[in-house]
Backbone as a printed PyTorch tensor [residue, N CA C, xyz], in Angstrom:
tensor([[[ 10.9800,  -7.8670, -57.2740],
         [ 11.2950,  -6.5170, -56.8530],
         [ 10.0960,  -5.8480, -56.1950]],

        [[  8.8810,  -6.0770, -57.0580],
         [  7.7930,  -5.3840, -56.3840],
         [  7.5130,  -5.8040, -54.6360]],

        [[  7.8870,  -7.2130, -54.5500],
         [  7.3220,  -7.6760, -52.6260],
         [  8.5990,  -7.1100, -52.1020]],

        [[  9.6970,  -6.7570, -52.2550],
         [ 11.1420,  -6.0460, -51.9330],
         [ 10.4920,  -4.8160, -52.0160]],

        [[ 10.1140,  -4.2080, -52.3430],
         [  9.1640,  -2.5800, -52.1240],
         [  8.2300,  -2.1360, -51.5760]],

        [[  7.1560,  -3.5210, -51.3350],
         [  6.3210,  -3.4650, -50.6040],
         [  6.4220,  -3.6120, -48.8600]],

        [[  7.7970,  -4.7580, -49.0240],
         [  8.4480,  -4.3370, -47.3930],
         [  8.6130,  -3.3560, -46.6840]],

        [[  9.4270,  -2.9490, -47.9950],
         [ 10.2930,  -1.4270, -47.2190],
         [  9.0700,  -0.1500, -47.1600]],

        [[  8.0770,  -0.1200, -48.2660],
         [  7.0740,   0.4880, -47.6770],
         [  5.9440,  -0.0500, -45.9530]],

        [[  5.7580,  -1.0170, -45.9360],
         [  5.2320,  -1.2800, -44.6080],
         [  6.5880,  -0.8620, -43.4160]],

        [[  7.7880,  -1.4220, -43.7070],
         [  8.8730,  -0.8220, -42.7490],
         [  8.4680,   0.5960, -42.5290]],

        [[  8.3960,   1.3440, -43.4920],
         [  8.4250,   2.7650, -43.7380],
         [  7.4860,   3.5060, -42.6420]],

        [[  6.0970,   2.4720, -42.6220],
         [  5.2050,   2.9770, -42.2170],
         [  4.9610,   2.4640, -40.7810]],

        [[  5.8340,   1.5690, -40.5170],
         [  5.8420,   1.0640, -38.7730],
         [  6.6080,   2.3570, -38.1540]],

        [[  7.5480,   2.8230, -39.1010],
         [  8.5070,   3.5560, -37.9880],
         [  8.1120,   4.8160, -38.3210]],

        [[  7.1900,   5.6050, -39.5210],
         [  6.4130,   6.6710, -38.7520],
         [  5.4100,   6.4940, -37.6350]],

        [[  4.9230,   5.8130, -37.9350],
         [  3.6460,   5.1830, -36.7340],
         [  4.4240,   5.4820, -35.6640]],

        [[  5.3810,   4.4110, -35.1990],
         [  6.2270,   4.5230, -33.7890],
         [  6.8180,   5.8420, -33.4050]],

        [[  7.0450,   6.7750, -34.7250],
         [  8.1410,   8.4640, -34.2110],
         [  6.3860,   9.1710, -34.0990]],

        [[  5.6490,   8.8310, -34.6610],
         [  4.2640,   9.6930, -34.1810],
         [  3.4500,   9.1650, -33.0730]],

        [[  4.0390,   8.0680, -32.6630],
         [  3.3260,   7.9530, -30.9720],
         [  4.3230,   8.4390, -30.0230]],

        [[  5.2910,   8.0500, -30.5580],
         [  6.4600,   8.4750, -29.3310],
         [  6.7250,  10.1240, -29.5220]],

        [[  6.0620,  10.8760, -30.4950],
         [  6.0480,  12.7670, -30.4640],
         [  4.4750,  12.7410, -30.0080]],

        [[  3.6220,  11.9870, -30.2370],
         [  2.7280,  12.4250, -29.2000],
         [  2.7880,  12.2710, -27.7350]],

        [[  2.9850,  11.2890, -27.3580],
         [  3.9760,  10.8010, -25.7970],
         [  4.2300,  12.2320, -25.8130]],

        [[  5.2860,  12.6850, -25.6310],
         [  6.1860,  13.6720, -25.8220],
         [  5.6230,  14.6470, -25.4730]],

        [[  4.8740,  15.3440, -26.3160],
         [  3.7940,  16.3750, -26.5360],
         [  3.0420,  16.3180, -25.2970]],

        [[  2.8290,  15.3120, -25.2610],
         [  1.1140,  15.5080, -23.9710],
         [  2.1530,  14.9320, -22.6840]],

        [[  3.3240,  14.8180, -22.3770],
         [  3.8430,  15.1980, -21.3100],
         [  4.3340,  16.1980, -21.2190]],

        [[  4.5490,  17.1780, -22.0270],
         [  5.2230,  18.1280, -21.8690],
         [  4.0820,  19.4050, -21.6240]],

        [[  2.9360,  18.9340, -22.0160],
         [  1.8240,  19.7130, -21.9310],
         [  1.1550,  19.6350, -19.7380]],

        [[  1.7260,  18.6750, -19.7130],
         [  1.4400,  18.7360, -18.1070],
         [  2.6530,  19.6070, -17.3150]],

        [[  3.6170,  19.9140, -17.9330],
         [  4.6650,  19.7680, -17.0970],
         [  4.3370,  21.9880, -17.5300]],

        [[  5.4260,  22.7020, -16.1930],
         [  5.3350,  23.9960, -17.0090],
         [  5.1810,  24.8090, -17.9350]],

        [[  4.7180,  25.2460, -18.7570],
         [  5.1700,  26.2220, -19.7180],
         [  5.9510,  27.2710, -19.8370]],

        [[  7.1490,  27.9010, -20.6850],
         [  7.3530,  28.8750, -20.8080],
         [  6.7890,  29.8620, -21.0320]],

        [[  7.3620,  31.1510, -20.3340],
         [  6.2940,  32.6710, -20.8800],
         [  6.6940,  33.0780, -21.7770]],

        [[  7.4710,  32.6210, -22.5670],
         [  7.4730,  33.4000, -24.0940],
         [  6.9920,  33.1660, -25.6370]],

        [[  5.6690,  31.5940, -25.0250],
         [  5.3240,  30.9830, -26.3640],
         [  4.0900,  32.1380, -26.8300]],

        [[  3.9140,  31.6640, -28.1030],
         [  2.9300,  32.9880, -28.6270],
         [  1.5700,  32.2450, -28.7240]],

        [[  0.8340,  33.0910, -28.7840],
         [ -0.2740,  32.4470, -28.8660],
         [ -1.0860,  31.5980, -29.6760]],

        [[ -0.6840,  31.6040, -30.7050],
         [ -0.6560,  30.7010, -31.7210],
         [ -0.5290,  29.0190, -31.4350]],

        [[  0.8120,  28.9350, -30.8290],
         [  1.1640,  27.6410, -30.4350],
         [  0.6110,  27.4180, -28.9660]],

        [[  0.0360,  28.5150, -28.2370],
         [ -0.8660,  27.9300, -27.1630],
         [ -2.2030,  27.3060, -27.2900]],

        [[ -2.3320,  28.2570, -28.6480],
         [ -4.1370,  27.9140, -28.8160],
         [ -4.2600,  26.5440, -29.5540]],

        [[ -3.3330,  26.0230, -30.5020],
         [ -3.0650,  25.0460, -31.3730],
         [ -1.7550,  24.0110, -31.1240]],

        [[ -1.5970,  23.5600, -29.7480],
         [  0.0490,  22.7600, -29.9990],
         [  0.5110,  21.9270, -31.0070]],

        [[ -0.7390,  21.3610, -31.5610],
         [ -0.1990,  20.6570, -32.3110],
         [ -0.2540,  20.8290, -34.1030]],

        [[ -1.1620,  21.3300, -34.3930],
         [ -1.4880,  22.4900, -35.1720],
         [ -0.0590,  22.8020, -35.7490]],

        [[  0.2470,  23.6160, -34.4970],
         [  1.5880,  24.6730, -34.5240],
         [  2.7010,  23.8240, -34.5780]],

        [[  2.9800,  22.5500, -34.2810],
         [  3.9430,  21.6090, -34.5100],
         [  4.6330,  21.5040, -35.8350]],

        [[  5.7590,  21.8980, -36.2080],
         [  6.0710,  21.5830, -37.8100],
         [  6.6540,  19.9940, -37.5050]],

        [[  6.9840,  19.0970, -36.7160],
         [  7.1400,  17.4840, -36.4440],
         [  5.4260,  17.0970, -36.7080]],

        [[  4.6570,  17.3400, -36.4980],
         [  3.3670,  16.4490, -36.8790],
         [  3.1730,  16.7690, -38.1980]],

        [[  3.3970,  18.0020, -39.2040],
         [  3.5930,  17.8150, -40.4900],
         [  4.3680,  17.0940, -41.4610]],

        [[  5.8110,  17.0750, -40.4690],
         [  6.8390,  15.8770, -41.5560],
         [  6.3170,  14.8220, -41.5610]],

        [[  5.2820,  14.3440, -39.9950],
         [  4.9870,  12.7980, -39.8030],
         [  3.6870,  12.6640, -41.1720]],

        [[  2.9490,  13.6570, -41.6580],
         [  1.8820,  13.2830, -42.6920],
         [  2.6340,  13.5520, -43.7130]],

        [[  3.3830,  14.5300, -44.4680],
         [  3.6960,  14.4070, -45.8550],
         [  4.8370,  13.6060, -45.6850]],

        [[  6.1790,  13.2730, -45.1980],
         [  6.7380,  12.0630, -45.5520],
         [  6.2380,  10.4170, -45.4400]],

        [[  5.2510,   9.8230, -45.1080],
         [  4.8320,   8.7600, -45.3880],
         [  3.4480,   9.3150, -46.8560]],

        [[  3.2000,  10.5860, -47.1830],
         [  2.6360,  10.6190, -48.8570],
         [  3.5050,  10.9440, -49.9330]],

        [[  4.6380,  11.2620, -49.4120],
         [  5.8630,  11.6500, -50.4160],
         [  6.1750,  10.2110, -50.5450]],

        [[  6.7820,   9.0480, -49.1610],
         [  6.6390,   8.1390, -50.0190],
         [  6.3800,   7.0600, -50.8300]],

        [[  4.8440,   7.1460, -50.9040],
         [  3.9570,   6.6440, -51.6030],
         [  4.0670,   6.8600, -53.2470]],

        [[  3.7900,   8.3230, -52.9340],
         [  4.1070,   8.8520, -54.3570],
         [  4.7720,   8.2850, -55.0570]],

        [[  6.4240,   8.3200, -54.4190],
         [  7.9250,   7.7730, -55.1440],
         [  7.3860,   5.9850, -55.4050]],

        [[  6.8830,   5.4910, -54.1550],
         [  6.8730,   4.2870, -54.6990],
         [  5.9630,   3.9940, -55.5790]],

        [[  4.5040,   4.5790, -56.0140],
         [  3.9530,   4.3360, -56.9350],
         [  4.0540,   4.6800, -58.2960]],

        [[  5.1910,   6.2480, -58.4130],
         [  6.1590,   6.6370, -59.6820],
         [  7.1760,   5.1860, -60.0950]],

        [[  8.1080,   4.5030, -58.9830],
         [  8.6600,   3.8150, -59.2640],
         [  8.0360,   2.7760, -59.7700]],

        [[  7.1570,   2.5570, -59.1260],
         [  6.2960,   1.0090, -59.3870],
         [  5.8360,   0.8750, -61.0390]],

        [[  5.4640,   1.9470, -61.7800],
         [  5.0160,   2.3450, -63.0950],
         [  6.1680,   2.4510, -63.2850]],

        [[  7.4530,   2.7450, -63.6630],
         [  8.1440,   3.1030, -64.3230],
         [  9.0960,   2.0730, -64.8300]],

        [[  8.9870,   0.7690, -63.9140],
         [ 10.3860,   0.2740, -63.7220],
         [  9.7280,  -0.8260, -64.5480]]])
């Protein structure tokens, strides 16, 4: 069970890797292309900062670590 957990954690962590290159992609083309006039300044001075997608990409691969190292002790 434990190398069956350890998969799905490396799975876990290829396909944040891949949604956090492909939202940076994203990001820094969209940073060439126009801006709207109604962003605030906040998210001008900080884009990424100001991103709530670059926060899910760090606490869901430590959330689940957590779970798997709760599970890993428990079971």
């Amino acid at each position: 069970m434990t190398l069956l957990i350890r998969i799905i954690m490396g799975l876990a962590v290829l396909v944040c890797a891949a949604g956090l290159y492909i939202t940076w992609k994203t990001v820094r083309r969209q940073e060439q292309q126009d801006m709207d006039q109604g962003v605030s300044q906040t998210r001008v001075k900080h884009p990424i900062l100001a991103n709530p997608i670059f926060y899910a990409y760090v606490l869901f691969p430590i959330l689940v670590l957590i779970g798997a190292v709760v599970i890993l002790n428990f079971m």
